[in-house]
C-alpha positions in Angstrom: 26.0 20.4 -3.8 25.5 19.8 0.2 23.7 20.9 2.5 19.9 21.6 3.0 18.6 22.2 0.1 15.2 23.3 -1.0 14.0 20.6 -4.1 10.7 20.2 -5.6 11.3 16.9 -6.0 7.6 16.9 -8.5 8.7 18.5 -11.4 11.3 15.6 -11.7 8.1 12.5 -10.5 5.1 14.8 -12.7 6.8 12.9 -15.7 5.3 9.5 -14.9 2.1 10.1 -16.3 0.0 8.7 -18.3 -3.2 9.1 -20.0 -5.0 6.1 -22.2 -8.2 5.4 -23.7 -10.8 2.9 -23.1 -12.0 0.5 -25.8 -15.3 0.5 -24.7 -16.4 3.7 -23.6 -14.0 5.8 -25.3 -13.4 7.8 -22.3 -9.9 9.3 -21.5 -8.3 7.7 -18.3 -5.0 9.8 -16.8 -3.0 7.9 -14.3 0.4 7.4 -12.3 2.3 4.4 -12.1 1.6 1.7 -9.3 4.3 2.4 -6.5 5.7 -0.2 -4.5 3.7 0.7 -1.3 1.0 0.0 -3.2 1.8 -3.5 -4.6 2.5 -4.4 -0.7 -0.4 -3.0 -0.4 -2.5 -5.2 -2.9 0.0 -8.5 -1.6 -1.1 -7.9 1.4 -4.8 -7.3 1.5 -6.9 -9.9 3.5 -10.0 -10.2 1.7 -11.5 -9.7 -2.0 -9.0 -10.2 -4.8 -11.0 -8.0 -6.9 -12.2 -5.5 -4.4 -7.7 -5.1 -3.8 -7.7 -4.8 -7.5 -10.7 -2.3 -7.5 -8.9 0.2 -4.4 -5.5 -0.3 -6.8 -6.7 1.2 -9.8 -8.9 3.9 -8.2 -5.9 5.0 -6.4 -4.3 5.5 -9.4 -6.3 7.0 -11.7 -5.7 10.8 -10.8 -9.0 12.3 -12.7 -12.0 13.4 -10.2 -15.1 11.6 -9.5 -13.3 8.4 -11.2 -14.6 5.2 -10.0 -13.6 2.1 -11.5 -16.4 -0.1 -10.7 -18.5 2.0 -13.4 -16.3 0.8 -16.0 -17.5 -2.0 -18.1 -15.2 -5.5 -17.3 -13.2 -5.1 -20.6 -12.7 -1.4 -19.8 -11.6 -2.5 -16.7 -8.8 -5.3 -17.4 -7.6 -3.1 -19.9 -6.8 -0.8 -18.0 -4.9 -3.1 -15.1 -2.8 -4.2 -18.5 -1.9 -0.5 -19.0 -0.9 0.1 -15.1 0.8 -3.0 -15.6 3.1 -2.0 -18.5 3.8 1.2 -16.9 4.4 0.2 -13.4 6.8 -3.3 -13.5 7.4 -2.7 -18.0 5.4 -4.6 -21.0 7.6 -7.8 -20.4 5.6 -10.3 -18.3 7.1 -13.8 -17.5 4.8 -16.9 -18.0 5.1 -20.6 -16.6 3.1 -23.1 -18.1 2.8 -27.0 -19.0 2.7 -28.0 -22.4 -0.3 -30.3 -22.8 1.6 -33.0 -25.3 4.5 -33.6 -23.3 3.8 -31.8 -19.8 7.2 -30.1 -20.1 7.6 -26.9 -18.3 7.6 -23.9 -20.8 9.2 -20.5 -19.5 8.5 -17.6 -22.0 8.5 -13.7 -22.3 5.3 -12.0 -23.2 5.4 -8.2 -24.5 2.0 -7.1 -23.5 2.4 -4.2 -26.0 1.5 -7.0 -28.9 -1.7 -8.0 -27.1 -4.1 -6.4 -29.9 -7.3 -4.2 -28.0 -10.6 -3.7 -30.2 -12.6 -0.8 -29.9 -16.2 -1.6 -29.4 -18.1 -0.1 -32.4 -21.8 -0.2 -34.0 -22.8 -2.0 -30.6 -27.1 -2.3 -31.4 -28.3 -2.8 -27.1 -31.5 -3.9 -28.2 -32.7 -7.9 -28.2 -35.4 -9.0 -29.2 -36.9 -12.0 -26.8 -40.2 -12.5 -29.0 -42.7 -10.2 -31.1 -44.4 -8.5 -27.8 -40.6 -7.8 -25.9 -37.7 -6.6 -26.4 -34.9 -5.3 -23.9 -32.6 -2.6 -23.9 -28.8 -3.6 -22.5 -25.7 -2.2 -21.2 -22.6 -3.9 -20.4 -22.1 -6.0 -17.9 -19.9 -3.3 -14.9 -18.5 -4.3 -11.5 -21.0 -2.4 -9.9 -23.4 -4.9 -11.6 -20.8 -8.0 -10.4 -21.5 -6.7 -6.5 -25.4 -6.1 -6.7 -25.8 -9.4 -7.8 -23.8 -10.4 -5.1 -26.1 -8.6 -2.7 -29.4 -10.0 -4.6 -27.9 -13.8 -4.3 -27.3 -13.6 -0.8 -30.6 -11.8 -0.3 -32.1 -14.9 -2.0 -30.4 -17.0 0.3 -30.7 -15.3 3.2 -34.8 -15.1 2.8 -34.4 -18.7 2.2 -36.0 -18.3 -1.6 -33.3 -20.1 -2.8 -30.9 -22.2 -1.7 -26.8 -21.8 -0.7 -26.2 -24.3 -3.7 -27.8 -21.6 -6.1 -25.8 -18.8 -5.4 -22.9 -18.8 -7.8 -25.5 -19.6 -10.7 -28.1 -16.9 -9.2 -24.9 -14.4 -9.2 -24.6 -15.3 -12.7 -27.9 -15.0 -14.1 -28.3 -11.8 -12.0 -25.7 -10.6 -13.3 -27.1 -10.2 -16.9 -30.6 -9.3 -15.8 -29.1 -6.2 -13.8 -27.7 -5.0 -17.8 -31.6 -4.5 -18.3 -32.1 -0.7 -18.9 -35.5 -1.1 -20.5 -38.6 -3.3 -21.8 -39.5 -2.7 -24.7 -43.5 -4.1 -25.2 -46.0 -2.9 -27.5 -47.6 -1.0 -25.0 -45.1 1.6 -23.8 -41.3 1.3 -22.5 -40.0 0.6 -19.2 -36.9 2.4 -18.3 -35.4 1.5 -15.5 -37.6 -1.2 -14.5 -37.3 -2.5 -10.8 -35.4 -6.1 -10.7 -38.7 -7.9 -9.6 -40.1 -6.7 -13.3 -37.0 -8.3 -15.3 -37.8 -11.4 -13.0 -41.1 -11.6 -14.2 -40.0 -11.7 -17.6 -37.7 -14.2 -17.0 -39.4 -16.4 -14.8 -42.5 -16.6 -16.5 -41.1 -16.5 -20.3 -38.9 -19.0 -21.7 -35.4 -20.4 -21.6 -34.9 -18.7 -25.0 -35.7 -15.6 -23.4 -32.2 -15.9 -21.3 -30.3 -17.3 -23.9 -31.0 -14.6 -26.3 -29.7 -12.0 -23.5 -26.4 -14.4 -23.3 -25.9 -15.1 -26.5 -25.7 -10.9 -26.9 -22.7 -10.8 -24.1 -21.5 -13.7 -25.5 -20.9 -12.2 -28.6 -19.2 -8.6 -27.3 -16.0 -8.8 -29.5 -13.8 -5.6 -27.6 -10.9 -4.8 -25.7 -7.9 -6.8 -24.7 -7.1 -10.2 -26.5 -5.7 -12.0 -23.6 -5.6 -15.0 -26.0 -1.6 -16.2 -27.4 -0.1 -18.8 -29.1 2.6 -20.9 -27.6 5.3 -22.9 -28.4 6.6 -26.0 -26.6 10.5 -25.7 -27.0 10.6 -29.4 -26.2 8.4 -31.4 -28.3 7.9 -28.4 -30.2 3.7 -28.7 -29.3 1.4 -25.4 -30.5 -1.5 -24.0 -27.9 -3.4 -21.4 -28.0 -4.1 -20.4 -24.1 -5.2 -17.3 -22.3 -2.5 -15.4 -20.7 -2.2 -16.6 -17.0 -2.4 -13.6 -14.4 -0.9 -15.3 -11.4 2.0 -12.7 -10.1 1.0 -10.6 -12.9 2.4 -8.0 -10.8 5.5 -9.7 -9.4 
């Protein structure tokens, strides 16, 4: 056949895509394949990795009022492994050195085997002492970039120092999970940040620790955890998966 011809050329592209669901939130994502202008695209971008990573998936995701930075972090990475598989295929190349023998080891990973746990029978409360008690949720990268903001603020307002700020990012970053206090007077919902710092500042270390201990402990989503095998001095590790050209 020659000549112009009228095609719709989307009834023959509408069959890449996709739909998955999150381990964490249970919601249904639908999505379309990562094209190649958009991998130059994320190469290319002079500035946040994550924030690239962030505009990638968004751009993606074809359902409305989708934002990816209310997912929580497992939600998240799972779902880059799921654009991954069905933009470049579930095969993913890894180099790494063999700790015994610091050989180079070359190996094939099929990212369909990576096993993903739902979150279930998740209890947000923790209980700090007899008199408080918070209320959590998890940790989203909307939470990652306010405490961001809230470091720098610190910084900037010279109440802490530029030393502090990763660690400040940190703890921030599990004090902005706070959705309410629990005393036996009455709960707080959504207290103000300078009322979880009270708590915190004025209560003890345990106080913290508890809260960590409760992320620590989140057992969902994608096991980016695999054994390998040295095919020279035939060594076993068990390493997490390396994302360096992860989309190469």
């Amino acid at each position: 056949m020659s000549g112009n011809v009228v095609v719709d050329l989307s009834k023959y592209l509408n069959v890449y895509r996709f739909s998955t669901v999150l381990p964490g939130n249970g919601q249904k994502v639908n999505f379309k394949p990562i094209s190649t202008f958009q991998l130059k695209e994320l190469v290319s971008f002079d500035g946040d990795p994550d924030e690239a990573l962030d505009n990638l998936i968004n751009s993606c995701v074809i359902d409305e009022n989708f934002d990816v930075r209310d997912l929580s972090l497992q939600d998240r990475f799972f779902l880059l492994v799921e654009l991954r598989k069905r933009s470049k295929g579930e095969d993913y190349n890894i180099n790494y050195n063999c700790v015994a023998c610091k050989g180079q080891v070359i190996d094939t990973l099929s990212l369909n085997k990576l096993k993903t746990k739902k979150l279930e029978n998740l209890n947000y409360v923790v209980k700090l002492d007899d008199n408080i008690s918070v209320k959590l949720k998890l940790i989203t990268r909307n939470i990652n970039l306010e405490s961001v903001r809230l470091s720098n603020q610190l910084v900037e307002t010279g109440k802490h120092k530029q030393q502090d700020r990763n660690i400040d990012e940190i703890i921030l970053g599990y004090l902005l999970c706070i959705t309410s206090i629990i005393t036996p007077d009455g709960i707080i919902d959504n207290p103000e940040i300078n009322q979880v710092l009270e708590i915190f500042e004025q209560g003890p270390a345990s106080f913290y620790d508890d809260v960590v201990k409760w992320f620590n402990a989140l057992d969902f989503g994608v096991n980016f955890n695999i054994e390998i095998k040295c095919p020279h001095c035939k060594n076993k590790d068990k390493i997490e998966v390396p994302l360096e050209n992860f989309f190469s």
